[in-house]
C-alpha positions in Angstrom: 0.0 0.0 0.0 3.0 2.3 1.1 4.9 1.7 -2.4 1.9 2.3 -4.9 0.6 5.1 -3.0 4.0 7.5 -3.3 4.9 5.3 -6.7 8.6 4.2 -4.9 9.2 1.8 -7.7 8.6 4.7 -10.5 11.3 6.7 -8.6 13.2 3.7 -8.6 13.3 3.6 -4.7 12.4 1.0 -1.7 10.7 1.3 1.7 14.0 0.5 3.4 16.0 3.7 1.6 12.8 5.9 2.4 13.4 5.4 6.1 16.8 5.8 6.3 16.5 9.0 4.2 14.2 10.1 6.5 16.2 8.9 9.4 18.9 11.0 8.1 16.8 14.3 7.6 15.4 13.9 11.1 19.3 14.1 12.3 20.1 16.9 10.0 16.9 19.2 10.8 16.8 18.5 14.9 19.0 21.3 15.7 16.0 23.1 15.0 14.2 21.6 18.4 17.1 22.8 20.2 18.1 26.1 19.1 14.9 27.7 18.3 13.5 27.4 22.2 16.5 29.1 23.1 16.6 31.8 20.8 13.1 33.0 21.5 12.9 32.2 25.1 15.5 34.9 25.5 17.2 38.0 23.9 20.8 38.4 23.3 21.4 39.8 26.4 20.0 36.3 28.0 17.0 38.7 29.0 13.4 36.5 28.9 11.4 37.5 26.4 8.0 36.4 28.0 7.6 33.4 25.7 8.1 30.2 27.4 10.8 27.5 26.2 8.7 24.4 26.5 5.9 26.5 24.8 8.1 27.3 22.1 9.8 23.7 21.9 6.0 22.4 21.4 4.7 25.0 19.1 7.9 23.9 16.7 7.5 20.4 17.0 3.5 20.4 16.3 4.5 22.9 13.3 7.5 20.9 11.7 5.4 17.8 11.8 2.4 19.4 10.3 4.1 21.0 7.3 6.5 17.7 6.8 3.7 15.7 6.9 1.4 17.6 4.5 4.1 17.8 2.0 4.5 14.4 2.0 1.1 13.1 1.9 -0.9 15.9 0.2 1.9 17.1 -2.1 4.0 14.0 -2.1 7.3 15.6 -1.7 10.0 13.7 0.0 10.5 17.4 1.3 10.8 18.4 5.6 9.8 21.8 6.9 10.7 23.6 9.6 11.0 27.4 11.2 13.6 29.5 9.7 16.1 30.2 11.9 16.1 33.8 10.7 12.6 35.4 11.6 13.5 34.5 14.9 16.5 36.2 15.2 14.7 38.9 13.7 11.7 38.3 16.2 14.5 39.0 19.2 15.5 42.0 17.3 12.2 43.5 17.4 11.9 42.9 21.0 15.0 44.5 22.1 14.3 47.5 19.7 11.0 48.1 21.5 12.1 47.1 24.7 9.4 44.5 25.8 12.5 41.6 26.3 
């Protein structure tokens, strides 16, 4: 059922090389689950920013697996999603600029 429904013998693929791809993009993206909780849980200063860090650890897990998921199985893209790293930074920015860190 899992080969004919993303056609892996038309992209001249098996089960086995699916899961360790996605084995292997699970390793690459998890920084992600680490950094981003401590990026916005904080300015650069190490001043809280009034979001929580096991809020923020949540919202990205329920968001990467979301996204992942939908490209995969509406879209069917071998393609992950997660938050980029660099609205957050600009996120903190904002917060120090208007002093509410």
């Amino acid at each position: 059922m899992i080969a004919r429904k993303f056609r892996l013998a038309d992209h001249n693929t098996t089960i086995l090389r699916e899961i360790l791809a996605g084995t292997t993009t699970f390793l690459t993206m998890s920084y992600i689950l680490v950094v981003q909780p401590n990026v916005l849980s904080q300015d650069f200063s190490g001043n809280p920013t009034g979001l929580e860090r096991g809020a923020v650890l949540l919202a990205t897990c329920v968001a990467s697996a979301l996204a992942t998921a939908a490209m995969g199985l509406y879209a069917g893209l071998p393609v992950a999603l997660a938050p980029g790293m660099g609205q957050n930074f600009f996120f903190v920015s904002v917060i120090m600029a208007l002093g509410a860190g």
